[in-house]
C-alpha positions in Angstrom: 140.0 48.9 147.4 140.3 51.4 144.6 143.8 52.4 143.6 144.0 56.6 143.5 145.7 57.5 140.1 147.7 60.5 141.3 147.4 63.0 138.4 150.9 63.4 136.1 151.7 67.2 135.8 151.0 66.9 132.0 146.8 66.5 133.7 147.4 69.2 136.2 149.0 71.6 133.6 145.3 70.9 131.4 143.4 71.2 134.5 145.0 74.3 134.9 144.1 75.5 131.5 140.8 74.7 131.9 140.5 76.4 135.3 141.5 79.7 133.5 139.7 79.3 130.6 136.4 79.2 133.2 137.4 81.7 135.0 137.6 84.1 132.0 134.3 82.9 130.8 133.0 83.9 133.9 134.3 87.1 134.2 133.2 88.2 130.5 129.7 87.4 131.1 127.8 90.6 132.5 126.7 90.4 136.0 123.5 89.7 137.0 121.7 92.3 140.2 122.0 91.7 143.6 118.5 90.2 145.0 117.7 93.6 146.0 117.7 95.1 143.1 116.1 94.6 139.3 116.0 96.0 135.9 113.3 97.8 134.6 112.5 99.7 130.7 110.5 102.2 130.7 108.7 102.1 126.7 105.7 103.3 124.6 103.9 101.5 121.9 102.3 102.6 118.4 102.6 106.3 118.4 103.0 107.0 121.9 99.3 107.9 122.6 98.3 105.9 126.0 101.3 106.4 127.4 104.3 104.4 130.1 105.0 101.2 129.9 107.4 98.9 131.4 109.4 96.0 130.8 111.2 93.9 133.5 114.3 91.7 133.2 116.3 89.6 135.9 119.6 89.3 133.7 119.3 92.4 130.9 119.0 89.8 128.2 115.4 88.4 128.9 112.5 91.4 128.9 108.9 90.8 129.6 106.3 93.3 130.3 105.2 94.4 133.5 101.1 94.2 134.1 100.5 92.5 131.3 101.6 96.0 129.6 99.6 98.6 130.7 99.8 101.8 130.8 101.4 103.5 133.7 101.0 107.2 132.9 98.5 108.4 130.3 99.8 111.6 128.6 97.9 115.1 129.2 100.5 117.9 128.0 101.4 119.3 124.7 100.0 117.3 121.8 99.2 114.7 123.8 101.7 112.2 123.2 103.9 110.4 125.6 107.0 109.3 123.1 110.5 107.9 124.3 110.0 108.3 127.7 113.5 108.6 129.9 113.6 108.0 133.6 116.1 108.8 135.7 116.2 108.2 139.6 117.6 111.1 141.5 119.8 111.4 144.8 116.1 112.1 146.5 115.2 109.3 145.6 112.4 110.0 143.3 112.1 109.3 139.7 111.6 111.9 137.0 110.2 111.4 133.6 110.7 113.4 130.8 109.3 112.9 127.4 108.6 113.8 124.0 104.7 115.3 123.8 104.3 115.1 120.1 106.4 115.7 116.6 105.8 119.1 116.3 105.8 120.9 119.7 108.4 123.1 120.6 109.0 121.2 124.5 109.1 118.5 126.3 106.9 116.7 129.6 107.6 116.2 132.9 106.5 114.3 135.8 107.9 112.7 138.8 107.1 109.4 141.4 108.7 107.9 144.0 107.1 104.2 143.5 106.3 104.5 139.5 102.9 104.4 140.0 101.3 107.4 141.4 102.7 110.8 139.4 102.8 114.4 140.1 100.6 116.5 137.5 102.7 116.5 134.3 104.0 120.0 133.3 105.7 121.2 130.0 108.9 122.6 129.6 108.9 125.0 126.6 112.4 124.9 125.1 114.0 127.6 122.7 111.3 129.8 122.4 113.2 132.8 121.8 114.7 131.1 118.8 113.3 131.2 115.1 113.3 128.1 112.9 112.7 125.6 115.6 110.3 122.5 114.0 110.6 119.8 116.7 112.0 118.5 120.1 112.6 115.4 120.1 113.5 112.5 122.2 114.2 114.2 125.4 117.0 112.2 127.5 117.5 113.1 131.4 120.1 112.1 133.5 121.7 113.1 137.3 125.0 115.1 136.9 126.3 114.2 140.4 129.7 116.4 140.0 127.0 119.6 139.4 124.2 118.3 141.3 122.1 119.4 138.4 119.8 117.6 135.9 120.3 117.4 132.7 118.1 116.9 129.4 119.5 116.2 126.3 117.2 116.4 123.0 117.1 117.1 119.4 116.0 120.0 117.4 115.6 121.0 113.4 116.3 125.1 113.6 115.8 126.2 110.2 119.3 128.1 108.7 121.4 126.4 110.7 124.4 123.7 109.7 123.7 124.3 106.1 126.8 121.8 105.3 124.4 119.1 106.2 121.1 120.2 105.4 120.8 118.1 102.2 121.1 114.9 103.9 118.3 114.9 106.2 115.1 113.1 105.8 112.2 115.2 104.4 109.3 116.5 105.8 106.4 119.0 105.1 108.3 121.8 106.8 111.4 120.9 105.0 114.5 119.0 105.3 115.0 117.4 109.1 118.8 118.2 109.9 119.1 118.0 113.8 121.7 118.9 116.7 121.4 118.1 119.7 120.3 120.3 123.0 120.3 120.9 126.6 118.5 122.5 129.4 119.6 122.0 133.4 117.3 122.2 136.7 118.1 121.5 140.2 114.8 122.1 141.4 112.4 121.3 138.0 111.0 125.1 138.7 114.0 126.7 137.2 116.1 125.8 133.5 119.0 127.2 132.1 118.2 128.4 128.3 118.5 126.3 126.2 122.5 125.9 124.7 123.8 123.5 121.9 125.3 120.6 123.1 126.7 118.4 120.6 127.6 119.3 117.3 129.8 116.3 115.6 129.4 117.9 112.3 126.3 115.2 111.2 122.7 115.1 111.9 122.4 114.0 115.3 119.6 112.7 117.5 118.7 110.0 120.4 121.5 111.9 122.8 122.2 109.4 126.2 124.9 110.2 128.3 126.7 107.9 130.8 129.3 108.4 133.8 132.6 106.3 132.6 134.7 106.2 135.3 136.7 110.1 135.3 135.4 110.3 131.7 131.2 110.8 130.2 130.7 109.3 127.3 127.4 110.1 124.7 125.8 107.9 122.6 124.5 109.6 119.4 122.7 108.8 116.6 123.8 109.5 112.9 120.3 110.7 111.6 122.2 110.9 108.5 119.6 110.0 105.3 121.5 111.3 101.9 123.4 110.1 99.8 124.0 107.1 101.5 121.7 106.2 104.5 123.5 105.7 108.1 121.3 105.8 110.9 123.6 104.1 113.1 124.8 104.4 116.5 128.5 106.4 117.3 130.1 107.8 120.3 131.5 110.7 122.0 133.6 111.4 125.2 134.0 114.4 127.6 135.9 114.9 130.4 132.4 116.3 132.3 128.1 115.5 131.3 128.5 119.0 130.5 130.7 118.8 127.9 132.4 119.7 125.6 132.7 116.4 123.7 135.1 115.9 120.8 134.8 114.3 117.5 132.4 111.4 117.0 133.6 107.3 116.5 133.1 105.5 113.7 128.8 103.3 114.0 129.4 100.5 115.9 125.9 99.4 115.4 124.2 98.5 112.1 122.3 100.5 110.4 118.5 101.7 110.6 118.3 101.8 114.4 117.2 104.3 116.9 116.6 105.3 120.6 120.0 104.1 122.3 120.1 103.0 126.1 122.4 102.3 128.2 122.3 99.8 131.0 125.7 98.9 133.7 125.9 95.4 134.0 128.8 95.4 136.5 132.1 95.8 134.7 130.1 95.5 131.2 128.0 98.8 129.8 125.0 96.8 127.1 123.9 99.4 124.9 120.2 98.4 123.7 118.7 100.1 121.0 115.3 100.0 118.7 115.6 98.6 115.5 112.8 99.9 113.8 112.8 98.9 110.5 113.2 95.6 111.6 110.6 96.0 114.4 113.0 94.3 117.1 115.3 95.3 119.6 119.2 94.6 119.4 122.2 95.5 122.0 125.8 95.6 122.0 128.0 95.0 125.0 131.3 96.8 125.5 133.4 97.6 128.6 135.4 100.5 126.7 133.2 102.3 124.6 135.8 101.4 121.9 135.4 97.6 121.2 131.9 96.0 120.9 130.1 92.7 121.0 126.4 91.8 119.5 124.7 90.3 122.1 122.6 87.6 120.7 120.2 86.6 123.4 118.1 89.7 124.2 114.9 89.3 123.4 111.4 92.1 124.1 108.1 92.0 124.4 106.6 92.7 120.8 105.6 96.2 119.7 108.1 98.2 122.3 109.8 101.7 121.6 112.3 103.8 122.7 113.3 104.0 126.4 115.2 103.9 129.2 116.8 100.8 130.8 117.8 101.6 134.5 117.9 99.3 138.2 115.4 99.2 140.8 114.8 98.0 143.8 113.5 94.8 143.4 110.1 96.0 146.3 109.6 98.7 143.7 109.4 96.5 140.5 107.2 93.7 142.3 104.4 96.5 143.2 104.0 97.6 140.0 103.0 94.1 139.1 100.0 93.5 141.9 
């Protein structure tokens, strides 16, 4: 017969520890979704001419393309691109797409599905066409404002003669210096928008605008577009008590630098923040539960050749169709 060697409380004060220190392990790793629900990222390739794509992950960190990568939606407004496409899922259930339609038009497109495969008939929303000076839209973010049951679209704009303390460090093009702001429109109904107002001026070139509900607080993402003297192009945030606004003074970049098209995904009590980085033709995220202290996740990994998106969940019968 084996003799039990009853453990001394020196071995149950370690076991201890090491229960804890499991425990905590466990709770700082991001949650994976129920089995009802999956994670989808909506993406273009090359210059955003044959239009949606998606990605699919089971765990945020691992992305593969859906279809073997086709194209979802072909573009067929404005110039007849379909750049940084944003999706957001509304309280009816449907999913609307907005999107930037080339580099040079003065709006941005819509359309809208309830299974991501069959559209409406795309539409463009001309923005700030009372004003003089505009040069682009760009990047056109939507998201669900459940306090005022209103959508809301986020994008940046160049306006010629305005914010001329920044003006000389914006990248240049044939039309003259870029030196952005960003914008927004609402709808409750995608018939009727509120003109177009400033929304975020941090006092820096600003584009690639994402907003997120953070508990009582929103919080945007914002990147410094930033070129001269000294390049930034780097990620920073803002907070508001409301989507609407107004949001105060800008953090310091808590991503590196040379990177673009922020998203932001909920991984139960952890908010990954993905984003493009271009120059380096990959994709990197950041994981952070307060918007103030952030941790490079070093497992993500994309399908090759994917831009700017949108992360968001799905239910898991709507991701599997889109892959018969």
């Amino acid at each position: 017969m084996t003799r039990r060697a009853w453990p001394t409380p020196a071995r149950l004060a370690l076991l201890a520890l090491g229960l804890a220190a499991a425990a905590l392990s466990v709770a700082a790793q991001p949650s994976a979704p129920s089995r009802s629900e999956a994670y989808l990222f909506s993406y273009f390739t090359g210059n955003g001419e044959d239009g949606l794509h998606f990605a699919r992950s089971e765990d945020g960190a691992r992305w593969r393309r859906v279809a073997d990568g086709r194209a979802f939606l072909a573009p067929a407004v404005g110039t007849r691109l379909m750049r940084d496409p944003s999706i957001v899922r509304g309280p009816d259930a449907r999913f609307h797409l907005v999107w930037t339609t080339g580099w040079w038009d003065h709006g941005f497109g819509v359309a809208h599905s309830s299974d991501l495969q069959q559209w409406t008939a795309q539409t463009f929303v001309p923005v700030l066409e009372e004003t003089t000076g505009v040069q682009n839209v760009w990047a056109p973010e939507i998201h669900y404002d459940a306090t005022a049951q209103e959508y809301l679209v986020v994008w940046a704009s160049t306006i010629a003669g305005r914010f001329a303390e920044t003006v000389e460090g914006g990248d240049e093009r044939p039309g003259g210096r870029l030196n952005h702001r960003l914008y927004a429109t609402t709808t409750k109904d995608f018939v009727t928008w509120t003109p177009a107002r400033l929304f975020y001026d941090g006092g820096f070139n600003a584009i690639d605008g994402v907003v997120v509900h953070d508990g009582a607080r929103a919080v945007l993402v914002v990147k410094d577009e930033t070129r001269y003297p000294v390049a930034r192009k780097h990620l920073r945030v803002a907070t508001a008590a409301s989507m609407a606004g107004p949001y105060g003074g800008a953090s310091s970049a808590f991503s590196p630098d040379w990177v673009e098209g922020p998203t932001v995904l909920r991984l139960g009590t952890t908010w990954r923040i993905y984003y493009d980085e271009y120059t380096r033709k990959r994709y990197g995220a950041m994981d952070t539960r307060d918007f103030r202290t952030f941790t490079p996740v070093a497992d993500v990994t994309f399908p090759e050749g994917m831009r700017h998106g949108t992360a968001f969940s799905v239910p898991t019968a709507i991701a599997d169709a889109l892959e018969r």
